[in-house]
C-alpha positions in Angstrom: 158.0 70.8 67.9 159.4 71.5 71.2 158.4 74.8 71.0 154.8 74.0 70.4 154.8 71.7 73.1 156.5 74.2 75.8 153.7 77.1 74.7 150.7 74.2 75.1 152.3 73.4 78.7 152.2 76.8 79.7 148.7 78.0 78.2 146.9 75.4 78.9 146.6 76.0 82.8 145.6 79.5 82.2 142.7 78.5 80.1 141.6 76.4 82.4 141.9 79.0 85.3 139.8 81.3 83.0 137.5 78.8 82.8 136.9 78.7 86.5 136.4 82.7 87.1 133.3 82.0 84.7 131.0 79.8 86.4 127.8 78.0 84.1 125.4 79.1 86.9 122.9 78.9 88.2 122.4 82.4 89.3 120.2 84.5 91.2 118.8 86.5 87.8 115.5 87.2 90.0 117.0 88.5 93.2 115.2 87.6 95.9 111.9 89.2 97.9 110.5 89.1 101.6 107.0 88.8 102.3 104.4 88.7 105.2 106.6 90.1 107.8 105.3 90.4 111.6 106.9 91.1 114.7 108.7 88.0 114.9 108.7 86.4 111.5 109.3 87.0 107.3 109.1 84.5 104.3 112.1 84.7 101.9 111.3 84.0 98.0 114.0 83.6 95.4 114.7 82.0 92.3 118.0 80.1 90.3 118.4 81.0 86.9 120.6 79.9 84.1 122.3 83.3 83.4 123.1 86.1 85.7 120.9 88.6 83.4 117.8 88.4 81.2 118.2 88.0 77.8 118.6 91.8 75.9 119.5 90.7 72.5 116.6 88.6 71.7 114.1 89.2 69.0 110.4 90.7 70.0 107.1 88.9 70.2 104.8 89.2 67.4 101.5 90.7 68.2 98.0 88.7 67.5 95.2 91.0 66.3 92.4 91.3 68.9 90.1 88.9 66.6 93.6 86.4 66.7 93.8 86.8 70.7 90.4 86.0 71.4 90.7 83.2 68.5 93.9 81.7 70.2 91.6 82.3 73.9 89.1 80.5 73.1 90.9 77.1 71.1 93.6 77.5 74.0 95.9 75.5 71.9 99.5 75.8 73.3 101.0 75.4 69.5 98.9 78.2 67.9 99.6 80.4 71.1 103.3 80.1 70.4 103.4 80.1 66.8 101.3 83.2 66.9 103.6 84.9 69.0 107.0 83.6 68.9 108.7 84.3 65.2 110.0 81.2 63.2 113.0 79.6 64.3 113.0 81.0 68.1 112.3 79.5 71.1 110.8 81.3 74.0 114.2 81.2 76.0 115.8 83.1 72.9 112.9 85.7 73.5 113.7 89.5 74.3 113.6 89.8 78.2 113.9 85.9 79.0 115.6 84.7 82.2 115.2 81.2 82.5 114.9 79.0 84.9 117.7 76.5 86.3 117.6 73.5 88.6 120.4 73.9 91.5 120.4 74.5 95.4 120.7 77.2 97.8 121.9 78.1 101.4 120.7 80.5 103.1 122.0 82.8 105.8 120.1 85.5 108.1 121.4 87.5 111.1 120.8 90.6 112.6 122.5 93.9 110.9 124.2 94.9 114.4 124.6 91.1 115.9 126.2 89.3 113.1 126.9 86.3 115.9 123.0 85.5 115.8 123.3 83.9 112.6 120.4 81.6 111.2 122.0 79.3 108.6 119.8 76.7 106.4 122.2 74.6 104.6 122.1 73.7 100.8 118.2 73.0 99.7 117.2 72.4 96.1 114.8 74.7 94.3 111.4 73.2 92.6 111.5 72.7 89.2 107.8 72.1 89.1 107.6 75.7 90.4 109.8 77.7 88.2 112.7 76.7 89.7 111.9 78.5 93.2 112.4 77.9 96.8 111.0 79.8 99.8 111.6 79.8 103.6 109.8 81.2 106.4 112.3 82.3 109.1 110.6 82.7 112.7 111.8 83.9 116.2 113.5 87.1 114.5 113.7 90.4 117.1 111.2 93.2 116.3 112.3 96.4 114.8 115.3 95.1 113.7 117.1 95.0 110.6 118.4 91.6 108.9 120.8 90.9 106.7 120.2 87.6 104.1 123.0 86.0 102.5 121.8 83.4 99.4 124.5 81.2 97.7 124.1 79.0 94.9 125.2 76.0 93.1 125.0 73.1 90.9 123.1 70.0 92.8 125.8 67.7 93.9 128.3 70.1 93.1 130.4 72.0 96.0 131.7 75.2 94.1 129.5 78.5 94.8 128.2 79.5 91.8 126.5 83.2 92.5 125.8 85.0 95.4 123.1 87.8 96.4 122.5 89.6 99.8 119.8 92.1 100.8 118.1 92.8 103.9 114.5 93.2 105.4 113.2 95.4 108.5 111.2 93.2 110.9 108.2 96.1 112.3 108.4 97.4 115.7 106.3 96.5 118.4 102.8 97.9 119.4 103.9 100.2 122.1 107.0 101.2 119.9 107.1 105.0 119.1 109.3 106.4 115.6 108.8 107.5 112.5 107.2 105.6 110.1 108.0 106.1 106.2 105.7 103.5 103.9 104.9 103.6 100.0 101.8 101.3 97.9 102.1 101.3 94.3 99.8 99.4 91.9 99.4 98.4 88.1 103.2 98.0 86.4 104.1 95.7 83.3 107.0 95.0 81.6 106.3 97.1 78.2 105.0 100.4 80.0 108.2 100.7 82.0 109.7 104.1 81.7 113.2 103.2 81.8 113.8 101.1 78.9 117.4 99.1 80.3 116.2 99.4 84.0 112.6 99.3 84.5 110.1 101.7 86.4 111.8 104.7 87.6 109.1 104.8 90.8 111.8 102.1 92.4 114.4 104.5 92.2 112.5 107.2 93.7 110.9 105.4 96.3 114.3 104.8 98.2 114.9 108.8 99.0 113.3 108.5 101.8 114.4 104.7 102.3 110.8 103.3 103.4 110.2 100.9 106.6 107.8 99.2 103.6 106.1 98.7 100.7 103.0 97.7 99.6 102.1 96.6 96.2 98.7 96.4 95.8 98.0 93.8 92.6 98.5 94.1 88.9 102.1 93.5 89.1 101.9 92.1 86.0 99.6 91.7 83.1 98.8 88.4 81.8 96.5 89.7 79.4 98.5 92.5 77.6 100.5 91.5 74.7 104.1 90.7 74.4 103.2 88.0 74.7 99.4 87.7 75.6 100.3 84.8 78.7 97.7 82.4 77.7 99.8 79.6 79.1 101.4 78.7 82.5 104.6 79.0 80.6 103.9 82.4 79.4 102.6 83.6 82.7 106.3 82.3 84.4 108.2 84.1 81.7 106.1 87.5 82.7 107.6 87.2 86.0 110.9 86.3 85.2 111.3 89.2 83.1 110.0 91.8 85.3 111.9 91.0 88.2 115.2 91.0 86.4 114.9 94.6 85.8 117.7 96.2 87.6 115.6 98.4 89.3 113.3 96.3 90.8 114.8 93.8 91.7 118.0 95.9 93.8 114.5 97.5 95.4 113.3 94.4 96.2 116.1 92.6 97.9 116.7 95.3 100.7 113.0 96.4 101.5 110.2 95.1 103.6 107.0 94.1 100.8 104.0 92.9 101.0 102.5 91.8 97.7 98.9 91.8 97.0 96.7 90.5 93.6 94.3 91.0 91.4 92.9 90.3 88.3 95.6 90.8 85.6 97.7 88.3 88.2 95.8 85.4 88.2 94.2 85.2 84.7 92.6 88.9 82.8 90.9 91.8 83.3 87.7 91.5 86.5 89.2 87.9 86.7 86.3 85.4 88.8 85.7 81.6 89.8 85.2 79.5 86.7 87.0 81.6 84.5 89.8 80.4 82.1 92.7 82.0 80.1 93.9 80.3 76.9 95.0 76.9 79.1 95.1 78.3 82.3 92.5 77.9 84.7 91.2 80.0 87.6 92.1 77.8 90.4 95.8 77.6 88.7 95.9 81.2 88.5 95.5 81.3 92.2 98.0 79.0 92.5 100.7 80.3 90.5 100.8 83.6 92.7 100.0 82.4 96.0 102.2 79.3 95.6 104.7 79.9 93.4 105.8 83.2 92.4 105.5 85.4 95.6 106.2 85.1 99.0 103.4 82.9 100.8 101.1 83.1 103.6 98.0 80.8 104.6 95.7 82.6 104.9 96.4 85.5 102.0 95.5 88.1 103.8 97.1 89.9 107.2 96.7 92.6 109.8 100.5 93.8 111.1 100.8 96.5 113.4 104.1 98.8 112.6 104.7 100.5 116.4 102.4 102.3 118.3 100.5 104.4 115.6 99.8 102.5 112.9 98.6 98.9 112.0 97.9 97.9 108.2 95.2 95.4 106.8 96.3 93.4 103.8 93.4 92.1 102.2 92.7 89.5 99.3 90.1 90.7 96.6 90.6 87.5 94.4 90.3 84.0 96.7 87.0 84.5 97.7 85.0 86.2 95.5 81.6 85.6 93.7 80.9 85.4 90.2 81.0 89.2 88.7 77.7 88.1 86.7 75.7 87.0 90.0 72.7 89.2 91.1 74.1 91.8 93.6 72.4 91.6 97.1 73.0 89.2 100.7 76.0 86.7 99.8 77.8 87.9 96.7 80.9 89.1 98.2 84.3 89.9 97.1 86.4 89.5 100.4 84.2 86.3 101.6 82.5 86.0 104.7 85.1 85.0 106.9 87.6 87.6 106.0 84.8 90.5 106.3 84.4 89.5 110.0 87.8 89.6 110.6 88.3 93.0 109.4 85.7 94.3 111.0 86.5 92.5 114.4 90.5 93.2 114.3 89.7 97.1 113.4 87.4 97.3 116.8 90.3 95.5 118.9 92.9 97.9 117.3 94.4 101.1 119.6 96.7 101.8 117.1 96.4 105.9 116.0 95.9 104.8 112.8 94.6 102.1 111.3 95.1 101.7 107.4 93.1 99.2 104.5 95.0 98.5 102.0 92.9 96.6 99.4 93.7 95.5 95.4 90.5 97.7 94.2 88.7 100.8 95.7 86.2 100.5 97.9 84.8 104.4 97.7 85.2 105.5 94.2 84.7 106.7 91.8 85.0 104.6 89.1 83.7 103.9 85.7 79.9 103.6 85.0 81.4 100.8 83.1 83.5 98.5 85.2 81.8 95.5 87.3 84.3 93.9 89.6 85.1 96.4 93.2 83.3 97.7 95.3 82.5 101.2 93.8 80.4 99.3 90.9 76.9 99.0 91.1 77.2 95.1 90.8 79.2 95.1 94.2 76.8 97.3 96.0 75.1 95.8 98.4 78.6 94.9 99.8 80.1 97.9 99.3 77.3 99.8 101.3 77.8 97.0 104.4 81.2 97.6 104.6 81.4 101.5 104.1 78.4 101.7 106.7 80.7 99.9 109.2 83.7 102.3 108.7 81.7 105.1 109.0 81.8 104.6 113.0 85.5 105.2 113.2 87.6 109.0 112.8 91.0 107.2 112.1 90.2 104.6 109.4 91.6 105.3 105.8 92.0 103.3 102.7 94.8 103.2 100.1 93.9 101.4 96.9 95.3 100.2 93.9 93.9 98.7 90.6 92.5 102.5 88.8 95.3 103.9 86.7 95.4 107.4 88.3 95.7 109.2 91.6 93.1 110.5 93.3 92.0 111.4 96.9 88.3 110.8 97.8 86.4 112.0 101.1 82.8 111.2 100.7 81.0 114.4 102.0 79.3 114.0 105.5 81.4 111.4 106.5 85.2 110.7 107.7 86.0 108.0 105.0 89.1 108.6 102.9 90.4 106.8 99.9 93.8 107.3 98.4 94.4 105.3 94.8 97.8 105.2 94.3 97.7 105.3 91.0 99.9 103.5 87.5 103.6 102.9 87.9 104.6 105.0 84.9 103.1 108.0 83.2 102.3 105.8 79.9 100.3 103.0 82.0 98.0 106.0 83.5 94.7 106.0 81.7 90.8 105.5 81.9 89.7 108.7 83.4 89.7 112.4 81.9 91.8 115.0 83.7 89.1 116.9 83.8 85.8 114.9 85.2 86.5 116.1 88.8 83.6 115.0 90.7 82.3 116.4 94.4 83.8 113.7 96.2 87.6 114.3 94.9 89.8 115.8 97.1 92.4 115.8 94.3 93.0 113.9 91.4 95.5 113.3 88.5 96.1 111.2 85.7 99.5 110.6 85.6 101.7 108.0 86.9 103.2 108.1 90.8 103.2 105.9 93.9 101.5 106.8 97.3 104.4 107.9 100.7 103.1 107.7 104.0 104.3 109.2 107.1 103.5 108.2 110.9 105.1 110.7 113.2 104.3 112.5 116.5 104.5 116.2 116.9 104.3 117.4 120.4 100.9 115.9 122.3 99.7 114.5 118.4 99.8 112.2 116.4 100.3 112.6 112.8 99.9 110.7 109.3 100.4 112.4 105.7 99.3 110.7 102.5 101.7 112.2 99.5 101.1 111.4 95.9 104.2 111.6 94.4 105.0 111.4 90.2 107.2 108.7 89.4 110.2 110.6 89.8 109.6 111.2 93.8 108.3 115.3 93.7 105.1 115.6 95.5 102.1 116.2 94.0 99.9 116.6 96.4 99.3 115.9 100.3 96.8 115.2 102.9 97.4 115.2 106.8 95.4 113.9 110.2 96.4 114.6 113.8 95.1 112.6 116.7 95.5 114.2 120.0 97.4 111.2 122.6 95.5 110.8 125.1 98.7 108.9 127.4 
C-alpha cells in the first residue's frame, strides 16, 4: 500500500504538467489576413477556432443529384439540406475539412520590422460569435513602404493563460513619388475540392512567393457556394466553406505574411451570375453581401478602392456585386453593374492619376471574349450598353490595362485599333480550368490557354523608361507567356 501511494505522489504532478503543455484552445486554425492597405493604414481579419487544424479524418459529404439540389434550393429547408448531405450519425463539425469555430479573446500586437520599439498593442478583445467567431481591427497612422510585423495571441475569455499564438507580416505601399520595383500577382476562381495538392491546398500559393510579391489580388470566386461538397445552401454551410479553405496550409502561411486585397463575385455571395433579389436555399442576397463584406474578409466602407503603389503604378479595386442591376433587366441607360457612383469615380480618379501605369482590376472582364452564353459582365450582350460607355472612356488613355478574374482560363486580349488590354488570370488549378476550347483563338487574343496559373506583374524602370510586364504563369510558377509596355519619363 505504501508503495502505491509513493508512485501516485510522484505521477500525479507529471500528469498534471502534461496536461498543461496541451492547451483546449482556442486556436488560430484560420491564420489571419490583411486587407485594404493604403499609405498609412491596413485592416487585420482573423479567426479562434477550437482545434489548431481542420478536421482530416472525417467522413465526406454525400452528393445530391442535380434534380435533389434544385429540390433542396427551392424548399430551402435546413433539415433536408443537412440530411441530404451529411451521412447518418454525423454532425457537420465531425465533417471532412471542418475547423470550427470557438468563442475566446485576442491581443494584438503590430510594429515596424526594423523599429520593434514602435509597437501598437490592443489588449485582450473577444471575437463575435454571431460572426463565426471573428474579430477585425483597422490599424491607422502606420509609415509607408514599410514592413510590419503582427503578433496575435489567444485565450479562453476570463482566462489569463495564452492558449495559441500566430505572427505574420504585411507591407504598407510606398508613396506616390516613391521609385522601386514593384512585384504583384491576381488570381481568381479556387475551391476546396479542385485543389491540386490534396494535404496542402493550391500549389499557385507556393509558387507565388519566388518572387515574394509587394501584393496580391484575388479577384472573386474564392469559394464556391454553389458546388457540391456540400452545396452551401445555408449560412452555416457558407461559414464552414471558409473555414476549410483557409486552413489549408498553403494558404493560409501565404496569407499571413503578404499584402491582399480580396475582391467578390458571384459564387461568394450566393451562385453562379448572382443579382439583387436572388436567394440560395435559406440564404438571401442582402446576407450574402453581408457574410463577405462583414464577416469573413477584411472590411472597407465603401468596397471598392484606388491605392497607389509608388511612383508608377496605382490599382483600382472595384466591386461587381453591391451595386448591380437585375441580369434579367432590359440592357440600355441605367442597368449597370458597378452603379453610378462608383462609375464616376473611376473614371474621375483615372484622369487625376500621374501614375505610369494605372491598373483595373475588376471580378469579371470587361473586354472579352466570353461565352455567347453567359449574361452577367460586361463582355455579354445584356451588359452592353455599359460595357460600350466604359470601354469608350478608356479608349482615351495609352497606359490603362485591365486584369480580370471570374473566366477559368488565361488569355490576353488587345482589341484591334485601339490600346485596351485585358489579362484574365485565369483558375487556380489545372482541374478548375474549363469553359473555353484550346483551340477557338479569336482575332482579338493576344494569347490564350486553358490551363490553370495566376497573373505576375512587374513595375520597374530601365534607363529613361518606365516598364510593366504582365506574365501568365502555370500553377507551378514557369511562365507561360508575357507582355511588356514602356513609358518614356518625361522628369
Amino acid at each position: 500500500m505504501k508503495t502505491s501511494w509513493f508512485y501516485l505522489i510522484i505521477l500525479l504532478p507529471l500528469f498534471c504538467l502534461s496536461c498543461k503543455r496541451q492547451p483546449e484552445g482556442p486556436f488560430f486554425g484560420n491564420g489571419f489576413h490583411n486587407g485594404w492597405a493604403d499609405q498609412n493604414s491596413v485592416v487585420i481579419w482573423t479567426r479562434l477556432t477550437r482545434t489548431p487544424e481542420m478536421n482530416r479524418t472525417g467522413p465526406k459529404f454525400l452528393i445530391p443529384t442535380a434534380q435533389e439540389h434544385r429540390k433542396l434550393d427551392k424548399l430551402a429547408n435546413p433539415d433536408s439540406i443537412y440530411a441530404a448531405q451529411i451521412p447518418a450519425g454525423y454532425t457537420l463539425d465531425q465533417m471532412e475539412g471542418a475547423c470550427p469555430g470557438m468563442e475566446g479573446e485576442v491581443r494584438l500586437v503590430c510594429y515596424p520590422l526594423r523599429k520593434p520599439e514602435e509597437r501598437t498593442e490592443i489588449d485582450w478583445q473577444p471575437v463575435d460569435i454571431n460572426k463565426n467567431y471573428t474579430i477585425q481591427w483597422k490599424l491607422s497612422g502606420l509609415h509607408p513602404d514599410t514592413k510590419y510585423v503582427v503578433e496575435l495571441e489567444a485565450r479562453r475569455s476570463g482566462k489569463t493563460e495564452v492558449s495559441a499564438a500566430v505572427s505574420g507580416s504585411f507591407r504598407i505601399p510606398p508613396d506616390s513619388d516613391s521609385v522601386r520595383v514593384i512585384n504583384f500577382c491576381v488570381v481568381t476562381c479556387h475551391d476546396y475540392p479542385r485543389r491540386d495538392d490534396t494535404l496542402n491546398g493550391h500549389k499557385i500559393y507556393r509558387s507565388m512567393l519566388q518572387p515574394f510579391p509587394d501584393f496580391l489580388v484575388h479577384t472573386g470566386d474564392i469559394e464556391y457556394y454553389d458546388k457540391p461538397n456540400p452545396f452551401a445552401l445555408t449560412e452555416e454551410l457558407m461559414r464552414f466553406k471558409w473555414d476549410r479553405i483557409f486552413a489549408l496550409p498553403y494558404q493560409r502561411d501565404f496569407y499571413r505574411q503578404v499584402t491582399t486585397y480580396f475582391m467578390k463575385d458571384d459564387h461568394d455571395v450566393l451562385r453562379d451570375d448572382a443579382f439583387p433579389g436572388m436567394k440560395y436555399g435559406t440564404v438571401e442576397w442582402e446576407r450574402g453581401l453581408e457574410i463577405f463584406d462583414k464577416e469573413q474578409f477584411p472590411s472597407n466602407d465603401p468596397p471598392y478602392k484606388t491605392i497607389r503603389w509608388g511612383k508608377d503604378l496605382q490599382i483600382w479595386i472595384m466591386e461587381g456585386r453591391n451595386f448591380r442591376s437585375l441580369n434579367s433587366d432590359p440592357d440600355g441607360p441605367g442597368k449597370t453593374i458597378w452603379g453610378e457612383e462608383q462609375k464616376e469615380w473611376l473614371f474621375t480618379t483615372l484622369k487625376e492619376s500621374d501614375a505610369a501605369f494605372r491598373l483595373i482590376i475588376n471580378p469579371a472582364p470587361i473586354l472579352g471574349p466570353d461565352r455567347d452564353s453567359k449574361k452577367d459582365n460586361y463582355s455579354n450582350s445584356i451588359f452592353k450598353y455599359e460595357g460600350d460607355e466604359i470601354r469608350n472612356f478608356l479608349k482615351q488613355f495609352d497606359n490603362v490595362f485591365i486584369c480580370n478574374g471570374d473566366r477559368h482560363w488565361q488569355y490576353v486580349t488587345n482589341i484591334p485599333g485601339t490600346t485596351l488590354w485585358e489579362f484574365s488570370t485565369g483558375a487556380g488549378s489545372d482541374s478548375h480550368a474549363e469553359g473555353w476550347k484550346q483551340s477557338d483563338v479569336r482575332p482579338e487574343h493576344r494569347f490564350l490557354r486553358v490551363k490553370g496559373g495566376y497573373l505576375r506583374g512587374t513595375v520597374s524602370r530601365e534607363e529613361d523608361k518606365a516598364i510593366i510586364r504582365f506574365q501568365h504563369c502555370d500553377v507551378d510558377g514557369n511562365v507561360v507567356h508575357e507582355e511588356q509596355f514602356a513609358r518614356k519619363l518625361t522628369d
